[in-house]
N, C-alpha and C positions, 0 to 999 in steps of 0.2 A: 584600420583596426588590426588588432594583433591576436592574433590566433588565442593568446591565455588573457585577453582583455577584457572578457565579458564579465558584466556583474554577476558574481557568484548567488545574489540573493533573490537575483532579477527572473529566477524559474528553478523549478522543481525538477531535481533527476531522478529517473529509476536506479536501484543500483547498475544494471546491466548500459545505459546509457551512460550512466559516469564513467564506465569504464572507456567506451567507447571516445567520449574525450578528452578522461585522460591518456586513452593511444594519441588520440590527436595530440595530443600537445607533446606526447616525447618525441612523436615523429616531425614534429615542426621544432625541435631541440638538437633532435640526432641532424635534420638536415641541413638549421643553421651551422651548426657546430661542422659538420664534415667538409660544407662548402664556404667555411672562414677562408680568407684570402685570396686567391684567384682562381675563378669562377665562371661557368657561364651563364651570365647574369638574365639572357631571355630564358634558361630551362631552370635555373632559380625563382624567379619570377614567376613563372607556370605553374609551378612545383608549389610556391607560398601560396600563391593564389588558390590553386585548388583544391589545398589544403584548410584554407580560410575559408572556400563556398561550402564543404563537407563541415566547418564545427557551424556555420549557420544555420546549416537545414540543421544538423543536428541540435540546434539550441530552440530554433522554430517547431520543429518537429514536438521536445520536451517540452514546450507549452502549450501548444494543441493538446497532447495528452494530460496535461496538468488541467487544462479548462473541460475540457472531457470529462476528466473523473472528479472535479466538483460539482459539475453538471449530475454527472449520474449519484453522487453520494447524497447530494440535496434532494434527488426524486425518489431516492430508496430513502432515506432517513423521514421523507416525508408518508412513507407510504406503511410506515412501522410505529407502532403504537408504543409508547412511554414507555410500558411494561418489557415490550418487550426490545427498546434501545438498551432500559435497565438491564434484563438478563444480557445482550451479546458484551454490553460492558463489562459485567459480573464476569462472564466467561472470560474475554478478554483479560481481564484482572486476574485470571486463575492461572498465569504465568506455568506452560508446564506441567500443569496438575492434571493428571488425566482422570477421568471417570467416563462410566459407562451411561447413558442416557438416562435410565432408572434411578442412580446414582446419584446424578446430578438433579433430576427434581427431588429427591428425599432432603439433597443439601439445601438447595436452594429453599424449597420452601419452606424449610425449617429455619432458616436464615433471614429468609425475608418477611417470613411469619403470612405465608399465605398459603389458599388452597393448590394440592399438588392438580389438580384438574387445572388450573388457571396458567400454573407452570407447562403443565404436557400442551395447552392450549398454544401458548406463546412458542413453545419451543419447535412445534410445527410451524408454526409460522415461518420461524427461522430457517429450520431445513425445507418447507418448502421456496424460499428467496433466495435457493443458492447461501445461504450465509453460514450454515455448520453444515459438517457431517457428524452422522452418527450411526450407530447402529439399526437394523431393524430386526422383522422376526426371522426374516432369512442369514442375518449378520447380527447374530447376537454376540456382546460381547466389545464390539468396535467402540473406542470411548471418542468422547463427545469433541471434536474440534473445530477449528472457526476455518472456512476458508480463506483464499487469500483476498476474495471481494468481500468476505467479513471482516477479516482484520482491517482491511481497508477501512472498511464502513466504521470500525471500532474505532478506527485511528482519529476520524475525523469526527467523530461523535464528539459529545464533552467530557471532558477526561472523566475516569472512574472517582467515584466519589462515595464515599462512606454513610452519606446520608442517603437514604433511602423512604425517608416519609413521602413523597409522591407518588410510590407506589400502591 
């Protein structure tokens, strides 16, 4: 097998792991390339080979983490209530926008046309799941953003959607 032969669709990278083989691959380019023509073909050899066992763990590696974090998105997604899949989407969907916690339930449930109690209700939920941050009464003022096991979790939810009657 050749070092850039893997199926590209066959696992899920991190950005920091893609980069990681794409180093693999220019250095198994730089080292075909330098050792064109005569060569010594056992530290070649060596050299390809264990070049080749590094992007396996690395591709093995990437799918363990890939089955991991469907593993954990389907045990959080499961452990979060409609309402409140709806708000991290909502957030999610709010590309950029920042607001402050207060903020964001006056929008929200004026948006979704419910009580702002039901919004502060949900949205605790969220920051206590690791899923936002926000402000409190020692940090007033910090506006509402999704971590990166939120965005996660937002990614893999079902894409944002404009209809909101099940809520």
């Amino acid at each position: 097998m050749n070092v850039s032969s893997t199926d590209k669709n066959d696992f899920y990278t991190t950005p920091e792991l893609k980069n990681v083989l794409n180093a693999t691959d220019d250095l198994y380019s730089v080292v075909t390339r330098s050792w064109a023509g005569e060569r010594d073909t056992a530290l070649y050899s060596r050299v390809m080979e264990s070049l080749e066992a590094i992007r396996e763990s690395l591709v093995l590696h990437s799918k363990e983490i890939y089955a991991m974090e469907q593993a954990l998105m389907a045990a959080a997604s499961s452990r979060l209530t409609e309402k409140q899949h709806a708000l991290l989407r909502w957030i999610a969907g709010r590309d950029g926008e920042f607001c402050v916690y207060t903020v964001l339930i006056d929008r929200y449930s004026e948006e979704q046309r419910i009580p702002k109690s039901t919004v502060r209700w949900n949205l605790r939920g969220l920051r206590e799941a690791g899923l936002i941050l926000a402000g409190d009464k020692e940090n007033k003022g910090v506006p509402v953003a999704l971590t990166e096991m939120g965005q996660t979790l937002a990614d893999y939810l079902e894409p944002w959607s404009t209809n909101t009657e099940h809520i």
